[in-house]
N, C-alpha and C positions, 0 to 999 in steps of 0.2 A: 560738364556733362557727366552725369553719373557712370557708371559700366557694370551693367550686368547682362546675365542671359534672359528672355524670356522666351516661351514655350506658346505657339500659335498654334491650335486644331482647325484641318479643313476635311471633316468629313475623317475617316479613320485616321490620316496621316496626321501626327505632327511634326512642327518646325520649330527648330530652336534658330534662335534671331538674336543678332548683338543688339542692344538696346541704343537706339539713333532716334534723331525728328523725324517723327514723321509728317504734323503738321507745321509749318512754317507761317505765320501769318507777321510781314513785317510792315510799319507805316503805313498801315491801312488806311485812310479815307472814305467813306461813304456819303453820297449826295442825292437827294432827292431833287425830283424837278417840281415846280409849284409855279404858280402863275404869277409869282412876284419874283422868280429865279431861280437859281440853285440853290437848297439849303443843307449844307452838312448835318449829318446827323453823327456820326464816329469820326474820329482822327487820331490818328499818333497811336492804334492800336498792335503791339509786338506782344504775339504769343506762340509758345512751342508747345508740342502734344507729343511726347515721346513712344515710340511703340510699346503696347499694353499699359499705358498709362491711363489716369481720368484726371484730367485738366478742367474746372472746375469757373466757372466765369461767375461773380456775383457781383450783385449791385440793385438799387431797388428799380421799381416800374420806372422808364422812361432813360434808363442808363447807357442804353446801345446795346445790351446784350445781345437780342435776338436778330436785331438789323446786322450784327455782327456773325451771328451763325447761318442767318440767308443770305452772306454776302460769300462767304464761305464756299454755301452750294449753289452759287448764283441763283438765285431763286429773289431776286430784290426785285421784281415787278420793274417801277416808276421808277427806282434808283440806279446808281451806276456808283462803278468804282472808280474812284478818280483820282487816286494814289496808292501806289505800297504794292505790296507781292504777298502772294498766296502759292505755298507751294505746297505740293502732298508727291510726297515719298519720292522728291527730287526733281520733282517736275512742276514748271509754273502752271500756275491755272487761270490766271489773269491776262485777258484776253485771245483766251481759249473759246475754237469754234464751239456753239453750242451743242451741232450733233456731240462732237466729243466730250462735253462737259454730263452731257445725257448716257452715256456708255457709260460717264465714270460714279454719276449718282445711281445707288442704290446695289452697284456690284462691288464698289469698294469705299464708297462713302456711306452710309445707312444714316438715315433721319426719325428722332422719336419726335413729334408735333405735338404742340403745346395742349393743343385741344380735338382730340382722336375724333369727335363725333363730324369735328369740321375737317380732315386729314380724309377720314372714309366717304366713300362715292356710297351715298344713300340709296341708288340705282340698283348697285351690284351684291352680290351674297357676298361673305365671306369667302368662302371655295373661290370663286373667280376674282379675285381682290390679290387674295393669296395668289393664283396661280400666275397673274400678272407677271407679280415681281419677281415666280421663277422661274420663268421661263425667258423674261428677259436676263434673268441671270446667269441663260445657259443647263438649268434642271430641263433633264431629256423629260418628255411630255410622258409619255407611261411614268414616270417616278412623282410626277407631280402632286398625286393624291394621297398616295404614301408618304411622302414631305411636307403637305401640308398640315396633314394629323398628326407627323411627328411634332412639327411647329409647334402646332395650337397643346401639344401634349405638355411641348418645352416650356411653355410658358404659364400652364397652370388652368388649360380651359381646360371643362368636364365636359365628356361627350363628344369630343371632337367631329366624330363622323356627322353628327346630327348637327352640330354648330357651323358644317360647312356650308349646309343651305339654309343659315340664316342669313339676317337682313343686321346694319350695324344698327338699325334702332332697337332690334328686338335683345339687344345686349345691355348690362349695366354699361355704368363708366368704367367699374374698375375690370372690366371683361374686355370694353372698344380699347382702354388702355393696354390693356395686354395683345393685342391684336397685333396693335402699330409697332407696338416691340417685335411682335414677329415676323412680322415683315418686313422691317428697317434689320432685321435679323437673317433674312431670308436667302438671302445670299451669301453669308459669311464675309460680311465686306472688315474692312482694315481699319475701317473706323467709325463712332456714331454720335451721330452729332445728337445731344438730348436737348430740348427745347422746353425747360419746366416741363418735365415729366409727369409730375404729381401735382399742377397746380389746382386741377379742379377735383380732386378727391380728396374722400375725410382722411382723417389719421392714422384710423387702422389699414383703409388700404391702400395708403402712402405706404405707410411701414412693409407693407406686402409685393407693392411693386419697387420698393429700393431696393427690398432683397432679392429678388427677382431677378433684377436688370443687373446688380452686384454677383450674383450667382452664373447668369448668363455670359457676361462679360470677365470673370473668370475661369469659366471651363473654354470659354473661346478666346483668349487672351487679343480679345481686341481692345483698340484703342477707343479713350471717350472724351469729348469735349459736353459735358453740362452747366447748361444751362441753365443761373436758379438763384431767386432772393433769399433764398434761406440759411445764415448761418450755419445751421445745425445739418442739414443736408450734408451743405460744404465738408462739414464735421467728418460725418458718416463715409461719404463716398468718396473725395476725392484725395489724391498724393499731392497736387499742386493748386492754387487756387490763382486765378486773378481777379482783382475787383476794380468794377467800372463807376464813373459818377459823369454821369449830365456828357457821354458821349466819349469819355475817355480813361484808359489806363491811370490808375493810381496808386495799387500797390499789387504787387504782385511777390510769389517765393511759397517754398513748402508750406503744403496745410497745415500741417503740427507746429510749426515756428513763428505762421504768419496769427492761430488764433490763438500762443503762448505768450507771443511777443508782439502785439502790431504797430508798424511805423507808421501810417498815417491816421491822424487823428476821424475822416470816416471810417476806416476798417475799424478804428477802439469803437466807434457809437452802434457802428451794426453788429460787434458782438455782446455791446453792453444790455443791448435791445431784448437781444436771446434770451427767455427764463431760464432759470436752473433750477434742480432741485433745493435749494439751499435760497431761492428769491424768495423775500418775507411780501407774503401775500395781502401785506395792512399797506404797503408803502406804494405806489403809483410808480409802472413800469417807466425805467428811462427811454427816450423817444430822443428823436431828432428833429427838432424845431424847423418850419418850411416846408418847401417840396423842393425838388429837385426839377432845375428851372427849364423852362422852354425850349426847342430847338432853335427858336426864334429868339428867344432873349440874347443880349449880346452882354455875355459877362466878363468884367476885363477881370487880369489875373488870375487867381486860382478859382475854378470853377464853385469850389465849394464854402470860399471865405464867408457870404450871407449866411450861413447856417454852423459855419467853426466855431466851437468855444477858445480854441486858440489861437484866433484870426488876428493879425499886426495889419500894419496900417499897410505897409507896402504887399501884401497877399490881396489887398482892392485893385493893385495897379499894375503890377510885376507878374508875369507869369512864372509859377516855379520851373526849378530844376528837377530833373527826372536822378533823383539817387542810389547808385548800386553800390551796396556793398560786395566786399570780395569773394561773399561765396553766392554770390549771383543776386539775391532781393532788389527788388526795386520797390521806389516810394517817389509819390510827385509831391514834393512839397518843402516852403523853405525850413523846415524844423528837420533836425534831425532826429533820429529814431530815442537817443538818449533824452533830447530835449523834450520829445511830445512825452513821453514817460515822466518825468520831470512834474511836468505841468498838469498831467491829469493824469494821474496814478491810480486809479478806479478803475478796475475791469471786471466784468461777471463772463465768469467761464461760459464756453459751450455746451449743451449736452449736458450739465449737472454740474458739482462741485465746481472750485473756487480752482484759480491758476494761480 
């Protein structure tokens, strides 16, 4: 565990804080009910989210990531948690009364939702959306209107006063986006869970809400767990990354180290995937052969052998071993980090030039 200080603001005060977990998620398990049984969807998920850090989950659609940050905030509907521990800031959350799980989202856990237009109540303006979440936050009700235009100021809406009786239709995306920020912001909670933040907007105002939420979440030195298939994202935002396939942990360890150097043979294909400035435009982007299989499929061994260019016979049959080196990295897989290097020595940086 590293050691430093970091620097928390709640409203004028700050807090200087030793640098500890604050989220804990260990051997997690997720199961949905379905009329043929239970069917896992996550397992064997262990991840830490240190105070003021952004802890970064990547993997493509259908990986577990998000069933992994609604399990989080218990928010799994149909599913249940049926292994492992979830703790936040020393205290389990797994098999925590609901009311109490209700007190702790949105005052000290905050949620960015994948797709704002479906997050926002179509019923209600903005003003009352907002004053929701501060009042159950504990904002005395005279302050609430002042807080709220602070809000919507923080995050880059025009007009605040006028934007409070609007309606979330009558907003862009990249305006409902920034909405859900501020309000998953509204309380100044300890940690935010981001759920592909940017997946339904264009480029430029991708680029406008990373910086946003990068900006926001360092003048509040809260902590972040996002959410997100994107490489380059990963790149930009976060200190630690973990990356998921077909339901489970596969490699995990610092951003800078893991897209410098990466041990498992998916993390090389989903950074190779990445353009750079330096990809020659005549030649056909590299891809990952497949999909990424079923909840229902029953894949023995290593989940990802059907689609490895470096797959052995015994990755059909053998499930790997989960490998740490001694300054913490983890990799599921029977190659070692030297080895996959060895074998496929091609990587296309993130973000631009060559590694």
């Amino acid at each position: 565990m590293r050691a430093r200080t970091v620097s928390r603001s709640h409203g004028e005060e700050s807090v200087e804080a030793e640098e500890r977990p604050l989220l804990e998620v260990a051997g997690l398990e997720v199961v949905f009910r379905t009329l043929a049984g239970d069917l896992t969807v996550v397992q064997e998920i262990d991840l830490v989210v240190l105070e003021a850090e952004t802890v970064a989950v990547v993997g493509e659609s259908g990986s577990g990531k998000s069933v992994t940050a609604l399990a989080i905030m218990n928010l799994l509907g149909n599913g249940r948690i049926s292994e492992g521990s979830i703790r936040f800031g020393g205290r389990e959350l797994v098999g925590l009364k609901p009311s109490a799980y209700r007190r702790l989202r949105g005052r000290d856990i905050g949620m960015i939702f994948q797709d704002p237009l479906s997050a926002l109540d179509p019923l209600f303006t903005i003003g009352r959306q907002l004053r929701e979440a501060l009042v159950w936050g504990g904002t005395p009700r005279e302050q609430v209107r002042a807080r709220s235009i602070e809000l919507l100021q923080q995050v880059g809406i025009a007009d605040p006063e006028r934007r409070l009786r609007a309606y979330p239709h009558e907003l862009s995306g990249g305006q409902r986006q920034r909405l859900v920020i501020a309000i998953a912001l509204a309380c100044n909670p300890r940690l935010i869970v981001a759920d592909e933040p940017t997946t339904a907007l264009d480029a430029t105002v991708e680029a406008q809400i990373l910086d946003l939420i990068r900006s926001l979440k360092k003048r509040s030195g809260t902590a972040m767990l996002l959410i997100t298939h994107d490489m380059s994202v990963v790149a930009q935002m976060a200190d630690r990354v973990v990356v998921m396939y077909a339901g489970m942990l596969v490699e995990s360890g610092p951003t800078a180290e893991v897209l410098a150097e990466p041990h498992h043979p998916y993390t090389r294909a989903l950074i190779a995937a990445v353009p750079s400035v330096s990809t020659d435009r005549n030649q056909p982007m590299p891809t990952i052969e497949g999909n990424v299989p079923s909840v229902r499929a029953q894949v023995s061994g290593c989940r990802f052998h059907p689609r490895c260019p470096l797959a052995m016979e015994r990755c059909a049959s053998e499930a790997p071993p989960v490998r740490v080196t001694p300054d913490g990295r983890t990799s599921r897989c029977w190659l070692s980090s030297d080895e996959v290097a060895a074998r496929e020595p091609g990587l296309v940086a993130v973000a631009g030039g060559e590694r």
